[in-house]
ZAKE-649460 format. One record per atom (N, C-alpha, C, CB): residue number from 1; residue in three letters; atom name; x, y, z. Coordinates in Angstrom, 3 decimals, padded with zeros to 6 digits. Glycine has a CB too. Layout:
# residues N
NUM,ALA,CA,X,Y,Z
...
//
This chain:
# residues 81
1,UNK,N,005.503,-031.224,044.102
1,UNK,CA,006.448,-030.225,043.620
1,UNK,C,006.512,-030.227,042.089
1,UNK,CB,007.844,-030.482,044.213
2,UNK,N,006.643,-031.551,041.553
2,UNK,CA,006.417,-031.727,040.178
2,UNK,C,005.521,-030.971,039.308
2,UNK,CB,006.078,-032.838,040.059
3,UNK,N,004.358,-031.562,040.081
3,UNK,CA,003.282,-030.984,039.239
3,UNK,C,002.630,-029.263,039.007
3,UNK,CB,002.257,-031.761,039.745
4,UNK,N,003.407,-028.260,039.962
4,UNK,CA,004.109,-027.171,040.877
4,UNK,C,004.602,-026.889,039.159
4,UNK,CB,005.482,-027.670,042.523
5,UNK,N,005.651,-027.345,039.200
5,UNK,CA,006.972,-026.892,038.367
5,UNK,C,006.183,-027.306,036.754
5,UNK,CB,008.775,-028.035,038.877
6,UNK,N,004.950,-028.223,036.383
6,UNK,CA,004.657,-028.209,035.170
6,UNK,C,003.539,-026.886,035.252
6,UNK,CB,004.160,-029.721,034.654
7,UNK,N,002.698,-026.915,036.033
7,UNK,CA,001.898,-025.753,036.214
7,UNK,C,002.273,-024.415,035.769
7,UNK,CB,001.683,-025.648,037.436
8,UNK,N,003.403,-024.158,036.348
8,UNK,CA,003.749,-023.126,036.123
8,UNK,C,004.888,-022.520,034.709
8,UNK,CB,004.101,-023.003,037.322
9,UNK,N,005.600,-024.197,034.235
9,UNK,CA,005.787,-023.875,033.205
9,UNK,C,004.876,-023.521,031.884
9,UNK,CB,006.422,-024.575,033.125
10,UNK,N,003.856,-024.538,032.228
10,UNK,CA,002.363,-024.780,031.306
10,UNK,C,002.223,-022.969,031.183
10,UNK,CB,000.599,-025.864,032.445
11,UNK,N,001.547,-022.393,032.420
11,UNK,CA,001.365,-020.708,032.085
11,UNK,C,002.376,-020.096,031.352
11,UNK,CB,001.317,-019.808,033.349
12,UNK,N,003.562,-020.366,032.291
12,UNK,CA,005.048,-019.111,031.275
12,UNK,C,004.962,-019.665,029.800
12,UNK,CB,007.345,-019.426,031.913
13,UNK,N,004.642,-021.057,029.467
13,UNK,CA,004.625,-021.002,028.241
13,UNK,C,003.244,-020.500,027.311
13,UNK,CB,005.034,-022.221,028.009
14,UNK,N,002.098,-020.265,027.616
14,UNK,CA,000.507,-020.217,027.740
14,UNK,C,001.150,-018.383,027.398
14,UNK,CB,-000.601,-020.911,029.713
15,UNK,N,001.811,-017.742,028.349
15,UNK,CA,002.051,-016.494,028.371
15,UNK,C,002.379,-016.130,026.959
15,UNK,CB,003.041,-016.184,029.333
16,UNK,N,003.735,-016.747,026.946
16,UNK,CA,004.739,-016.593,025.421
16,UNK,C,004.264,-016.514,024.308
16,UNK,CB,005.596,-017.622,025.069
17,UNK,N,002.888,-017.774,024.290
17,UNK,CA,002.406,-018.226,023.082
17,UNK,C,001.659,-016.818,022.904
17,UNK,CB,001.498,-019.720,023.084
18,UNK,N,001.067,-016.238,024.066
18,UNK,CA,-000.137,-015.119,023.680
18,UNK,C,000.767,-013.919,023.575
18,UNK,CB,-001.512,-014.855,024.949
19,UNK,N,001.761,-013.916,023.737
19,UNK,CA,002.494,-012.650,023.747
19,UNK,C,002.918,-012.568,022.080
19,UNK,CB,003.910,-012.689,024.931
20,UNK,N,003.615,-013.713,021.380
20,UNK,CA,003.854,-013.978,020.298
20,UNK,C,002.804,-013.429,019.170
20,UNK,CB,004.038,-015.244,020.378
21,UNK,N,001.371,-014.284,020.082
21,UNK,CA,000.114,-014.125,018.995
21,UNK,C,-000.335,-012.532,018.963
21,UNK,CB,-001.364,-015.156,019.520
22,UNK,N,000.183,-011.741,019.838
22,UNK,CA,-000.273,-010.318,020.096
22,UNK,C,000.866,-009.460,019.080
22,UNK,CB,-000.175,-009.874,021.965
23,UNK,N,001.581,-010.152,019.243
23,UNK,CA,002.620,-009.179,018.397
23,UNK,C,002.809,-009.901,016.622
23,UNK,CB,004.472,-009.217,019.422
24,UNK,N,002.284,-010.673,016.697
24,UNK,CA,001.982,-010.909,015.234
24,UNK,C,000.488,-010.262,014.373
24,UNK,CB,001.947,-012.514,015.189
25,UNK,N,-000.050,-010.563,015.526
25,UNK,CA,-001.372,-009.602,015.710
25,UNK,C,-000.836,-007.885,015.223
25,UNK,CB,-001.957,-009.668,017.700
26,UNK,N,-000.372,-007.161,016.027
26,UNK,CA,000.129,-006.277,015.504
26,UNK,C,000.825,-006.250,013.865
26,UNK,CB,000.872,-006.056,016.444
27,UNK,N,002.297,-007.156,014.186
27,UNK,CA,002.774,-006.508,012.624
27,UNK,C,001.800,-006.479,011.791
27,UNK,CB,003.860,-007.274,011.812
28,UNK,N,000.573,-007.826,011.787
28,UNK,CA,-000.182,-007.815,010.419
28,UNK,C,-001.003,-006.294,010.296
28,UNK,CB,-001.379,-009.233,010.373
29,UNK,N,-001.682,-006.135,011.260
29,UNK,CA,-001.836,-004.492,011.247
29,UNK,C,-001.621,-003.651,010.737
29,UNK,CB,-001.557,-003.966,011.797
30,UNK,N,-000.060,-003.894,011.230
30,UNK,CA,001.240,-002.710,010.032
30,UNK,C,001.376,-003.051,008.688
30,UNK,CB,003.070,-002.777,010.430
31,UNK,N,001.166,-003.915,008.112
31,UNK,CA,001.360,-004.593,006.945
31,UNK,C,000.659,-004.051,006.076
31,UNK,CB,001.136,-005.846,006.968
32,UNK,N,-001.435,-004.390,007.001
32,UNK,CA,-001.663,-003.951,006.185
32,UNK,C,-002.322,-002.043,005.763
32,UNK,CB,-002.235,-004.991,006.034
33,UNK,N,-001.868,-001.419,007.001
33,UNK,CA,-002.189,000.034,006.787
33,UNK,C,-001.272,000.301,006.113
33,UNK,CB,-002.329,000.956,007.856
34,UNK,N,000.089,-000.234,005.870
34,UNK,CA,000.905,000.256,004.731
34,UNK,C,001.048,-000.460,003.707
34,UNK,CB,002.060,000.529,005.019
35,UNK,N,-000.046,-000.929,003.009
35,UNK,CA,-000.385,-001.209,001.665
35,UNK,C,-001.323,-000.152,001.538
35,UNK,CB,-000.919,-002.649,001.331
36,UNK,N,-002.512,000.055,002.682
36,UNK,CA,-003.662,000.483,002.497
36,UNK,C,-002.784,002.163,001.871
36,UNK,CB,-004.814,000.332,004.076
37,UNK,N,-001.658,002.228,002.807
37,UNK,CA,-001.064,003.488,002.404
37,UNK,C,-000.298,003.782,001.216
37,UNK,CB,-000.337,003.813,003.279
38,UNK,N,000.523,002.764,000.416
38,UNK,CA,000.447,002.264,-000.961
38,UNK,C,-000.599,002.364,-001.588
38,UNK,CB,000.707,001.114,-001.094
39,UNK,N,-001.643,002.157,-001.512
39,UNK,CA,-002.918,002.358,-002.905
39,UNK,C,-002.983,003.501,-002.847
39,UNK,CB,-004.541,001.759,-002.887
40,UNK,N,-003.175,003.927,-001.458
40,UNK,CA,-003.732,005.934,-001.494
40,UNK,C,-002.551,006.398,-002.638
40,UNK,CB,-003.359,007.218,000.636
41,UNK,N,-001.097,006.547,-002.592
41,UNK,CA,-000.110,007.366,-003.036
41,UNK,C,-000.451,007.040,-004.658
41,UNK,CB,001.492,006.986,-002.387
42,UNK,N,-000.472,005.622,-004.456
42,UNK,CA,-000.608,005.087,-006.212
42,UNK,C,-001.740,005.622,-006.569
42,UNK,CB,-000.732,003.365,-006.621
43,UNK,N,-002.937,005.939,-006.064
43,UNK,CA,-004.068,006.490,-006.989
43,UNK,C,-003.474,007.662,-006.709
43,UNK,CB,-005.754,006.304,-006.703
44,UNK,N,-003.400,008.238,-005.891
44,UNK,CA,-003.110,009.946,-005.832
44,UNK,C,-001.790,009.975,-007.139
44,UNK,CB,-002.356,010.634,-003.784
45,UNK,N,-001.163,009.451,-007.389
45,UNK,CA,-000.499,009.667,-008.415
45,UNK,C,-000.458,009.557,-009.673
45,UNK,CB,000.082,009.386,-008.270
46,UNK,N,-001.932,008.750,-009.879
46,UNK,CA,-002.274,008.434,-011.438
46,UNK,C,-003.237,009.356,-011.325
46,UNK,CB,-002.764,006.858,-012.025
47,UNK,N,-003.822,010.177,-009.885
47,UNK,CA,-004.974,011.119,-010.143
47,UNK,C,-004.076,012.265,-010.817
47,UNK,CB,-005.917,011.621,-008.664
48,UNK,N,-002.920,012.351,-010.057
48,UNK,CA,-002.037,014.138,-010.775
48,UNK,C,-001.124,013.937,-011.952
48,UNK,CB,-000.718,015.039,-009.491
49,UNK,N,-001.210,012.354,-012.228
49,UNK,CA,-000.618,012.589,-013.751
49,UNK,C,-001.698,012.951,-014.157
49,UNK,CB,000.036,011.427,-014.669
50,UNK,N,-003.410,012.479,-014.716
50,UNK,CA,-004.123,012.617,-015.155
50,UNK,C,-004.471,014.230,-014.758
50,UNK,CB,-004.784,011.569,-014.975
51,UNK,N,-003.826,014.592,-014.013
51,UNK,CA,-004.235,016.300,-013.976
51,UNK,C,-002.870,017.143,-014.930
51,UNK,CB,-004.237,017.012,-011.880
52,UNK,N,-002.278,016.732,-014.450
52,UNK,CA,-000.925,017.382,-015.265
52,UNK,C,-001.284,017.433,-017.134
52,UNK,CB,000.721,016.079,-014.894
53,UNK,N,-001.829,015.676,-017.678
53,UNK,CA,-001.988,015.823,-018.463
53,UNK,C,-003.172,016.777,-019.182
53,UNK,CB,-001.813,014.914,-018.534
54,UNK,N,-004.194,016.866,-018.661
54,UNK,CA,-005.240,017.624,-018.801
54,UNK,C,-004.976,019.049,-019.011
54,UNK,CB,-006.001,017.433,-017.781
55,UNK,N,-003.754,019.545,-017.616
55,UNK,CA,-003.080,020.794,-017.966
55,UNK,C,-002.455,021.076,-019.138
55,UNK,CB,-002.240,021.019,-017.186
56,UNK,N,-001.350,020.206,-019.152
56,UNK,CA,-001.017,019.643,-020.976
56,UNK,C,-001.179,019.968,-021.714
56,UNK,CB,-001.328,018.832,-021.623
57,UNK,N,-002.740,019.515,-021.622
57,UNK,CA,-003.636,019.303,-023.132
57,UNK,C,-003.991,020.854,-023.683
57,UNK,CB,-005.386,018.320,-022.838
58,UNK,N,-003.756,021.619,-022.764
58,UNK,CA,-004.243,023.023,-023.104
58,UNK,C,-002.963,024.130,-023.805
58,UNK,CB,-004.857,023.674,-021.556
59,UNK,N,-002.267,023.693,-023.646
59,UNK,CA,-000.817,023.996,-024.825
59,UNK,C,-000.044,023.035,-025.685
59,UNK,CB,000.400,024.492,-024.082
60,UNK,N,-000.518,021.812,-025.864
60,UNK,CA,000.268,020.558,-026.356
60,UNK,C,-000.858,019.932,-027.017
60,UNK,CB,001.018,019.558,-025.168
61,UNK,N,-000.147,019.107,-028.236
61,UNK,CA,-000.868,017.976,-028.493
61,UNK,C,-000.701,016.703,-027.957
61,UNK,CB,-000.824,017.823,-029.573
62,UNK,N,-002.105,015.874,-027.829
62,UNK,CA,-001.961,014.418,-027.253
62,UNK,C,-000.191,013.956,-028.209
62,UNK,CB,-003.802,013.167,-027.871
63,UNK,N,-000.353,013.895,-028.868
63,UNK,CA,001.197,013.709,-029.803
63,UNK,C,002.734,013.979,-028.722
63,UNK,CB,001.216,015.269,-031.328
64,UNK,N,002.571,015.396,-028.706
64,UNK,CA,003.499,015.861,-027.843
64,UNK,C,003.162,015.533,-026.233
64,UNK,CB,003.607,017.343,-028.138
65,UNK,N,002.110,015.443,-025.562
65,UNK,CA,001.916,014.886,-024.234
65,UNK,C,002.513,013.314,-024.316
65,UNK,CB,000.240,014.968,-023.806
66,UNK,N,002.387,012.417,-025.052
66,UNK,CA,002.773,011.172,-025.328
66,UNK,C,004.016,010.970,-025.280
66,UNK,CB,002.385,010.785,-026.367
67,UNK,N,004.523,011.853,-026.099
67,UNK,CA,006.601,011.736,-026.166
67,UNK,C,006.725,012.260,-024.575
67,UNK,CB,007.803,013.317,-027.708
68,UNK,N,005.942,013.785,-024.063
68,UNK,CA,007.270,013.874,-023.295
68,UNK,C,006.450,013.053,-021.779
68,UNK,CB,008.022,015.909,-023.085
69,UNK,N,005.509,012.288,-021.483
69,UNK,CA,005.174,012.064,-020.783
69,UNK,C,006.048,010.438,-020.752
69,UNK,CB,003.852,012.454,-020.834
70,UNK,N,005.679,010.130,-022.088
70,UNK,CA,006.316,008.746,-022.415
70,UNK,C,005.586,007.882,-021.688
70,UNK,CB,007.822,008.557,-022.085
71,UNK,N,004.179,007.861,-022.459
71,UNK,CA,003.211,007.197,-021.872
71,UNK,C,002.387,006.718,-023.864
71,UNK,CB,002.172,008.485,-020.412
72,UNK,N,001.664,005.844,-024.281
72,UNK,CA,001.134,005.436,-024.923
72,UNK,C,000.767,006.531,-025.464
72,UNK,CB,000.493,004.642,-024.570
73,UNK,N,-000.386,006.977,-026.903
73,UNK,CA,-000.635,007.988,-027.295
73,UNK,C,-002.304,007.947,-026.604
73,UNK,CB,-000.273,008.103,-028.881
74,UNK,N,-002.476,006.237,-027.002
74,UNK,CA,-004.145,005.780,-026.901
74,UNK,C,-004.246,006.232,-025.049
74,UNK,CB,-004.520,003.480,-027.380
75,UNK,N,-003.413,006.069,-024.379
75,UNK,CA,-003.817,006.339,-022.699
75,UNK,C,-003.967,007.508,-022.438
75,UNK,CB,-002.863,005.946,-021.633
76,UNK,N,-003.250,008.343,-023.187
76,UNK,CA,-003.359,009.853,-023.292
76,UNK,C,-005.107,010.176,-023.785
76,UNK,CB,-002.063,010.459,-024.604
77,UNK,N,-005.554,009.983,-024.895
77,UNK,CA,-006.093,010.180,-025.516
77,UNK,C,-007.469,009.650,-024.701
77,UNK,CB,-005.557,009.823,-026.634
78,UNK,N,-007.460,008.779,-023.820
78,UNK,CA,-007.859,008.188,-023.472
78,UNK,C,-008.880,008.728,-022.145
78,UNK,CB,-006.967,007.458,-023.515
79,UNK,N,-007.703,009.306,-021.610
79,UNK,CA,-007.581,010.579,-020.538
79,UNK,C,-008.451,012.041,-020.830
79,UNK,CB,-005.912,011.034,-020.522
80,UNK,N,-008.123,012.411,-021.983
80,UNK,CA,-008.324,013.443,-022.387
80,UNK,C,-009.976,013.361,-022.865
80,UNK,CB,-007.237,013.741,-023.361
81,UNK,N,-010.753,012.067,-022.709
81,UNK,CA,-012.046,012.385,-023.238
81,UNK,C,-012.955,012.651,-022.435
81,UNK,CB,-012.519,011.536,-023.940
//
C-alpha cells in the first residue's frame, strides 16, 4: 500500500514539476516577443523622427530643427546627410 501511495505521489508530483516547467516555458515566450515588440516601436520611432526631421529640413534650419526638436544640433545634422 505504501509503496502505492509513494508511486503515485512520485507522478502527482512528476506532473506539477512539468506543469510548472510548461508555464514558465510560456511566460519566457511572452517576455520575450514583448521586447522583440519593444525594439520594433523603438526603431519605428527613431525611423519617423528621422522622417519628420528630413520633412523639417525643407522649411527650417538644422538650428531651428535642434531647438524645437530638442535634440543635439550634431544628431540633426547628422541625419540630414
Amino acid at each position: 500500500m505504501a509503496d502505492k501511495i509513494i508511486k503515485y505521489m512520485s507522478q502527482e508530483w512528476i506532473d506539477q514539476l512539468n506543469e510548472e516547467f510548461e508555464q514558465l516555458s510560456i511566460n519566457d515566450s511572452i517576455r520575450m516577443e514583448n521586447a522583440r515588440i519593444k525594439r520594433a516601436k523603438e526603431k519605428g520611432r527613431e525611423e519617423g523622427q528621422k522622417d519628420l526631421i528630413k520633412l523639417l529640413s525643407q522649411t527650417m534650419t538644422a538650428k531651428e530643427i535642434s531647438k524645437a526638436t530638442q535634440k543635439p544640433l550634431e544628431e540633426i545634422q547628422n541625419i540630414l546627410k
